[in-house]
N, C-alpha and C positions, 0 to 999 in steps of 0.2 A: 504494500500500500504506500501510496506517494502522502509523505505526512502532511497533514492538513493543519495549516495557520490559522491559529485560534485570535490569535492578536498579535501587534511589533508595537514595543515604546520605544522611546527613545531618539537621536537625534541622528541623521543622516553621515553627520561631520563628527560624530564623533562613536557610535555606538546604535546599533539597534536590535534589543532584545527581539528575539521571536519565539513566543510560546507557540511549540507544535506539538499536534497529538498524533504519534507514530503508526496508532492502529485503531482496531475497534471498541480497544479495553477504553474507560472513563480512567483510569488512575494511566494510563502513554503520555503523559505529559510530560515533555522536557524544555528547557530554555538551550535555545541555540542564539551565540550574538556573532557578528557581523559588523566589526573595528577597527581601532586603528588606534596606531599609536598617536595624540594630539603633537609628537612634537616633528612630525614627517608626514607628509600629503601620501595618498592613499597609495598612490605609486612605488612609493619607495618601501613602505611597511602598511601591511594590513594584516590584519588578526581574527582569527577564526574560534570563537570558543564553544565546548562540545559538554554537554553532557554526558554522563558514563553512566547514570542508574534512575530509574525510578524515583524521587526522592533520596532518603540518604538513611543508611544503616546506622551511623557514628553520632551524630547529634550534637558536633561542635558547639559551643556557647554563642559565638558570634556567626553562626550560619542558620538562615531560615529552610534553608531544605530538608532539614531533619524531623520533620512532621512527621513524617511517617515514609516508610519503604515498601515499594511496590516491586524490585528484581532489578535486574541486571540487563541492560542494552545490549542488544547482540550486536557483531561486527556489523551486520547489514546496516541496522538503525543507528549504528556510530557514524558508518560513513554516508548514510543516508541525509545528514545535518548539515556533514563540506558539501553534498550533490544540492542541496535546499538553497546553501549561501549562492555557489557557484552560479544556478540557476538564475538568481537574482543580480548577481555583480560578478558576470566571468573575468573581468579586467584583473580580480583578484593573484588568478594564474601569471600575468604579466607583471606584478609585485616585485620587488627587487629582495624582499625578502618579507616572506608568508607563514606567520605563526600559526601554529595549529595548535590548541589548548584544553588539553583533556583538566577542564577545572570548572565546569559550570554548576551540574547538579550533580550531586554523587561522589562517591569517594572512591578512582579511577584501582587505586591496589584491591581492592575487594571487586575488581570487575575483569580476568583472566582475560575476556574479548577486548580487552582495551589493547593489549598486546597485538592480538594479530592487526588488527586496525591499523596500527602504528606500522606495521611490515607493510600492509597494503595502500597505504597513505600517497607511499612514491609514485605509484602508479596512476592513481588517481591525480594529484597533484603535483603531473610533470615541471616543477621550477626547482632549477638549482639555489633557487633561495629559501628552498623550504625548512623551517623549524619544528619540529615535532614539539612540543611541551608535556609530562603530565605533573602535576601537582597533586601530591597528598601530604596527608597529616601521616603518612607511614602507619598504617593501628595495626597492632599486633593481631598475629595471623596470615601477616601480607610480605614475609619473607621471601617465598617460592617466587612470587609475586614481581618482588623487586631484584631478587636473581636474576629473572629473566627478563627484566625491565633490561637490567647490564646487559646480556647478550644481544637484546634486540642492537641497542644500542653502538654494539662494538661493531 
C-alpha cells in the first residue's frame, strides 16, 4: 500500500512533518520529515528523517512517542518514507550531501529491519553524498543490534 498522508506541518524552508498511515491498521502511523539543514540551501544538504517503529517501546522523559507501541517497521515501510519524500522533492537525489535519519518515531536498535534498510538505502539513493544516520538511546538488549550496526557500516 502506497502510504496515505494524513496531514504535513510545518514550513517548506525549513522542515515538513508528514504524518503517514503505512497500511490499513489505525495504530500505521508514522512521522516522516523532509529538511534541511537552515545553514545550506537545499542543494547542498537536505535531510530525510525516518521513523523505525510504531510508536516507541523505551518511553524516554523528553520524547512524546512513547505512548504507546504498536511493532516494528519492516524494510518495505522504512524505505517506503525516502520513496514518499523523493516523490514529492526528487531534487533531493541531486543534494551534495543527503542525510538519511533513522530518528523520528521509535527506537531504531530495537528494530533489526532498520539494518537491512540501511544496506539497501545505496541503491535507492544513488548520491555519492549520501549519509546514512541512526540514533539511539542504545537500551539494553540492543547489543546484536549494534554489532551489526558496525559491520553494516564497515
Amino acid at each position: 500500500m502506497e502510504p496515505l498522508l494524513i496531514r504535513t506541518v510545518g514550513r517548506d524552508d525549513l522542515a515538513l512533518v508528514h504524518l503517514l498511515q503505512l497500511d490499513e491498521r489505525a495504530t500505521s502511523l508514522v512521522e516522516t520529515v523532509d529538511s534541511l539543514d537552515p545553514r545550506y540551501p537545499r542543494c547542498e544538504k537536505s535531510v530525510i528523517i525516518l521513523s523505525t517503529q510504531y510508536g516507541c517501546p523505551v518511553g524516554c522523559l523528553m520524547c512524546d512517542a512513547g505512548g504507546g507501541f504498536h511493532g516494528n517497521l519492516t524494510v518495505g515501510e522504512l524505505l517506503e518514507q525516502v520513496r514518499f519524500v523523493l516523490k514529492r522533492r526528487p531534487e533531493v537525489l541531486a543534494a551534495r550531501k543527503l542525510k538519511v535519519h533513522f530518528a523520528r518515531m521509535g527506537e531504531p536498535a530495537l528494530n533489526p529491519a532498520v539494518l537491512e534498510a540501511l544496506e539497501e538505502l545505496p541503491a535507492l539513493l544513488p548520491n555519492p553524498g549520501l549519509i546514512p544516520c541512526v540514533a539511539t538511546v542504545a537500551p539494553a538488549g540492543s547489543e546484536l543490534f549494534l554489532r551489526r550496526l558496525l559491520e553494516v557500516k564497515r
